[in-house]
N, C-alpha and C positions, 0 to 999 in steps of 0.2 A: 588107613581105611576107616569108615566111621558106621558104627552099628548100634542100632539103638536094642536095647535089653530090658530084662526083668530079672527080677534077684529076690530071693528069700532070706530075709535078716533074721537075723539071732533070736529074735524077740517075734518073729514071724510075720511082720510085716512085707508085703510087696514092694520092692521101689525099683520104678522104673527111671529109664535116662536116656541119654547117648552119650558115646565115647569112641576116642580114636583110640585103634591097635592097630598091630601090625598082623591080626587074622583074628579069629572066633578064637582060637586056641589061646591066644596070647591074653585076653581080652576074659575070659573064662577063668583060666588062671589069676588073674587080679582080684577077680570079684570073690573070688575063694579063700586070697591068702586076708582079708578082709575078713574073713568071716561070714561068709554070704555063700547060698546057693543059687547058681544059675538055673534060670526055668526054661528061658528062650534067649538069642543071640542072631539077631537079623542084619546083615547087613546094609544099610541104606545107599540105596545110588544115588549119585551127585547129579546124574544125567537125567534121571529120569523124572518126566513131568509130572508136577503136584499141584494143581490150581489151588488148590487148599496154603497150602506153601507159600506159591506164590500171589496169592492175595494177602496173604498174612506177612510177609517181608515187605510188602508197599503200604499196607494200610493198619496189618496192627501195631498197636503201640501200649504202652503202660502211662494211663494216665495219672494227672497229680492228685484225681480224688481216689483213683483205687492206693498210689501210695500211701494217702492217709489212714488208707483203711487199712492197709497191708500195716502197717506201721503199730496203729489202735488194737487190732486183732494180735497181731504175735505179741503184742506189750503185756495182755490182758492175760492171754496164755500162759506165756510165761510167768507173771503173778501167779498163777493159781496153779502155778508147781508142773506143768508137761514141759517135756526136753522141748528142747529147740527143734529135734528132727523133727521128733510127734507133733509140733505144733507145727512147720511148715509141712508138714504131711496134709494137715487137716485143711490149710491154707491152700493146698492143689485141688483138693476136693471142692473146695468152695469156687473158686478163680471159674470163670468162662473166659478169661481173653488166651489165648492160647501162648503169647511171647510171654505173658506172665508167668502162666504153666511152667516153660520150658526154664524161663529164670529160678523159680521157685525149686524147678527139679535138678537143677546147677549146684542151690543152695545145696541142697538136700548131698548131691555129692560130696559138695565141699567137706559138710559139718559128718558126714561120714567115712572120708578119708581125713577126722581128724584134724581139718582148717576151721577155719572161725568166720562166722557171719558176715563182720568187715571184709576181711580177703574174699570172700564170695561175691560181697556186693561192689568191690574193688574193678571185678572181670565183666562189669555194664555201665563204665563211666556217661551212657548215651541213656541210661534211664536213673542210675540215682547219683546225684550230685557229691560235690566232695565233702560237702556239710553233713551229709548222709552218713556218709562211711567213718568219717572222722569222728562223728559222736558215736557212733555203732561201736567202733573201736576203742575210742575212750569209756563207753559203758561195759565193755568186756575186760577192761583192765580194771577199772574199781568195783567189779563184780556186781555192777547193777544195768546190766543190759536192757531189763524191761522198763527202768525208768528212764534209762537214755532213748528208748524209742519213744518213749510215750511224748520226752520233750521233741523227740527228731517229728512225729508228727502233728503234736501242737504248732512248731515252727512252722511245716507246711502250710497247714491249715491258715496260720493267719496270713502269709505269704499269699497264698491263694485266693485268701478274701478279698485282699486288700485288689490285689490284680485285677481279680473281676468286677469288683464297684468299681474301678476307675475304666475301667473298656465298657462298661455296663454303660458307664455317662458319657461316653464318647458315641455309642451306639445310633442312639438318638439323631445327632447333628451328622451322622457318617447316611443313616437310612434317608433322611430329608435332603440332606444335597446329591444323593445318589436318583432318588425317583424326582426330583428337579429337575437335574441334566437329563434325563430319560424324554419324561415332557417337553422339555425346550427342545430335544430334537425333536421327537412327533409333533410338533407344533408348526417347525422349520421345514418341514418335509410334506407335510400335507395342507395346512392354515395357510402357511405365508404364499405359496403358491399363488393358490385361489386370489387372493387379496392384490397379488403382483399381476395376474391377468386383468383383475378391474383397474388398476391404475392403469398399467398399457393402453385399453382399450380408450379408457376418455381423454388419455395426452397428457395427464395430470406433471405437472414438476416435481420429481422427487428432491426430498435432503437429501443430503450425505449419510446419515444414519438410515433414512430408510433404503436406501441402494445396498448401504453394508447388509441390512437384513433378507433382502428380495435376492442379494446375491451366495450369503448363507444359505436360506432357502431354498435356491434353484439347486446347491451346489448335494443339499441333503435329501433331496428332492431325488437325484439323479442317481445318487449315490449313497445311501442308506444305510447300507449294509459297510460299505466301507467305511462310513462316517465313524460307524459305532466301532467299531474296527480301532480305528483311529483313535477314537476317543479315551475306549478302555485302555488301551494299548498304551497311550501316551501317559495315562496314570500309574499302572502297572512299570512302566518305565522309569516316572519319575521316583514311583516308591524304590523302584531297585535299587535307581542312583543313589538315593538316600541311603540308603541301607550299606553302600559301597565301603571295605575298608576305608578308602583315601578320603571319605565324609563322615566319619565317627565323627572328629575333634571338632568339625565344623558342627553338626547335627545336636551331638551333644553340648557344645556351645552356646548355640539358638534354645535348646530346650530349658536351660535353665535360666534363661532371660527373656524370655514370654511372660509379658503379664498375667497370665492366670495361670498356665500350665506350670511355669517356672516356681514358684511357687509351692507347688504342689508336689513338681520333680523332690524339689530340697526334703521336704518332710516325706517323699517314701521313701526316698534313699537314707536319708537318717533315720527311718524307724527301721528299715534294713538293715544298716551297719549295726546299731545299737542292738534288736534285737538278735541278729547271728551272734554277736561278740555277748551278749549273753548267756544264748542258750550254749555255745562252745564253753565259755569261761566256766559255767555252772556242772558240765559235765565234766572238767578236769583236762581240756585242753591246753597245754600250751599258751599264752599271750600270743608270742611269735606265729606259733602256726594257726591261731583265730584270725588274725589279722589276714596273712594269708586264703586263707579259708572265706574270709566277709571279702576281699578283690573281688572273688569270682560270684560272687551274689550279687553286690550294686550292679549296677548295669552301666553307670556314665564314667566315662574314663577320667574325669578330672578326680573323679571322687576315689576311681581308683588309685590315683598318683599322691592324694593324702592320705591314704591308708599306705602307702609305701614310703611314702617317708615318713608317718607315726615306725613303722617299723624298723626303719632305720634311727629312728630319736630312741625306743627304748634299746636296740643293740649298742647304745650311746651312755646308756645309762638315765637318760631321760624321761622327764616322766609324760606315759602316752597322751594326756591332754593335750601335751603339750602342740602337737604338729595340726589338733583340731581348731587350736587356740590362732594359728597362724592364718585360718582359714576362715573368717567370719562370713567369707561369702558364700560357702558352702554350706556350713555348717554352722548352727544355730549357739547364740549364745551361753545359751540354758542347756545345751547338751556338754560343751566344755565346762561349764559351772562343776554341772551334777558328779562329770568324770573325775575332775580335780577333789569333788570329795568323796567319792569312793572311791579314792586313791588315798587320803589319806585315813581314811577308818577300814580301809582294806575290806569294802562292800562293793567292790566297783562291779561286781556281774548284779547284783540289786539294783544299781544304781543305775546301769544301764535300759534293765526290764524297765524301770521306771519310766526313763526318755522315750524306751520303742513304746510304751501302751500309751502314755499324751501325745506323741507324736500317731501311733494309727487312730487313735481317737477324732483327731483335729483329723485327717485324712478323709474318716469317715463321715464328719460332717460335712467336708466341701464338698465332697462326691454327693453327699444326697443335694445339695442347693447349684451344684454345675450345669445341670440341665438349665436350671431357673437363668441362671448369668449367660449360658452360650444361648437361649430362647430367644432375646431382643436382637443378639449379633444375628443372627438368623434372620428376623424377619424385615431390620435393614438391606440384609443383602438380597433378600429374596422380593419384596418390595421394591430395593434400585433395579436391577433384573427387571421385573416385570413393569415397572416404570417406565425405564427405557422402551422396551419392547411396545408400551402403549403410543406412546407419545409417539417416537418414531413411527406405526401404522395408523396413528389418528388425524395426525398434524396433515398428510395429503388430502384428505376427508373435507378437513375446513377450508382445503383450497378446492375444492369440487363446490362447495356452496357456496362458497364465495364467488365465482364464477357464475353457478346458476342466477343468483342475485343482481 
């Protein structure tokens, strides 16, 4: 059964929660042999309707700016000497999103039955990632947890920048070919019409391109609602295919052999690899389980399969350049160089920060001039478009005066 409570701590603090027992008695008893007084013990029904609830299971979530915050806040706290309970205490009080609450008041269990931040944060792999827990963790064993957060959310934060300049500059070219096709069909459904009854009406010869248009036209004309239909649908369709397991290797394939995007893929993914395999290295993690740990951060699968054989090169004894070295088309010259000597001055997490800051550097200049470069592809395509669409409803016109003549 699950009930949610209220307790009076040692130190006098309220902390509430939920938790399963097998009654209020059982459930009572726990919070006691603890050290705690129970105040109240409610049972919560599983049945029974909670819009509240359930708006909050569909649509809240723990975003990655409140992680940073969550991250900045408990770092700063605990610098300035409050337990870790007291300072996620103070962290519930702040929160309005309510799934954060309930995680926050998880912690709050955990760390007072005695578990540790990691293993708390361990029980929501669907909001913090395993870079998260694993520095959390590694800051709990070399007894500097507030500076292992404070790098866990510097990591975010630049993670997150970088994400949003590059969607930032995609935005652009996504908003202008999305109110283009919008037009082209109001154009198709109302204009062409009109202009296909003056041709009818004088006898005129159509081309071939003006027939494809009058007979678009009539088709969007008749049918509007379904067109759009159609339309959306077939994008949302192709995005999904794309998206399909059995099209990673392929998708991912394409992306890194795009003249601009590709490009651009190589250097976020290497300021990725390099910056996780830093900040991991820098907290006391493992090589091995860094490695493991940066997989699940790149995002393109080739790049994951040389991160998995670097790891198999150093279970080899090998030294880790070595498998980036094998891979010039992934990964950059100048990032093998820098690894191979902080491998041998035994600076390799410096040496790393190094590569991920000129690598998001160099990111964050193409993202501000991308606009500028996809602007002329733009106005080709939008220009052929509307080209066509002249030429084809004009060229009947010059056979109309030509005829009057």
């Amino acid at each position: 059964m699950l009930f949610t409570y209220k307790a009076k701590l040692k130190n006098g603090e309220i902390l509430e929660g939920t938790m399963e027992a097998a009654d209020r008695f059982s459930l009572s008893r726990e919070l006691k042999s603890k050290g705690n007084t129970p105040i109240s013990i409610i049972e919560k029904s599983e049945k029974s309707f909670d819009i509240n609830s359930l708006f909050g299971k569909f649509f809240s979530k723990v975003k990655i700016e409140e992680q940073i915050l969550l991250t900045k806040n408990l770092s700063g706290m605990l610098r300035a000497g409050l337990s870790l309970f007291r300072a996620l205490s103070v962290l519930r009080k702040q929160t309005k999103n309510p799934k954060l609450d309930k995680i926050l008041a998880s912690l709050s269990d955990e760390i007072n039955a005695g578990g540790t931040l990691s293993t708390g944060l361990a029980k929501f792999p669907d909001v913090f990632s395993k870079l998260f827990v694993s520095m959390s963790r590694a800051g709990e064993e070399s007894g500097d947890l507030a500076g292992a957060l404070s790098e866990v959310g510097s990591n975010l934060e630049k993670a997150h920048s970088l994400t949003k300049k590059i969607k930032g500059a995609l935005i652009y070219p996504g908003v202008i070919l999305s109110a283009m096709v919008l037009i082209g069909v109001l154009m198709f459904a109302f204009v062409v019409p009109t202009l296909a009854n003056t041709f009818k009406e004088l006898g005129v010869d159509l081309p071939a391109s003006t027939k494809l248009i009058i007979a678009l036209g009539n088709f969007f004309s008749e049918y509007l609602i379904l067109s759009l239909v159609l339309i959306f649908g077939s994008a949302f369709g192709i995005f999904s295919f794309l998206r399909a397991p059995f099209m990673t290797k392929y998708v991912d394939y394409a992306i890194i052999r795009l003249p601009i995007v590709g490009k651009l893929s190589k250097e976020l993914n290497t300021a990725r690899t390099t910056r996780t395999m830093s900040s991991l290295l820098l907290s006391g993690v493992s090589i091995i389980r860094a490695i493991e740990i940066t997989q699940d951060v790149v995002q393109n699968m080739y790049y994951k399969k040389v991160l998995d054989e670097a790891k198999i090169q150093i279970e080899k004894g090998s030294p880790f350049s070595k498998a980036f070295e094998e891979h010039p088309e992934l990964y950059p010259v100048m990032m093998t160089e820098m690894i191979e000597v902080g491998e041998e001055t035994g600076k390799l997490s410096d040496m790393l920060f190094q590569v991920a800051a000129f690598y998001e550097g160099e990111i964050e200049n193409k993202t501000k001039n991308l606009s500028i470069v996809i602007e002329p592809v733009l106005m080709l395509f939008i220009g052929g478009a509307v080209g066509f669409f002249a030429i084809s409803m004009i060229s009947p016109l010059y056979s109309i005066m030509d005829n009057i003549k």
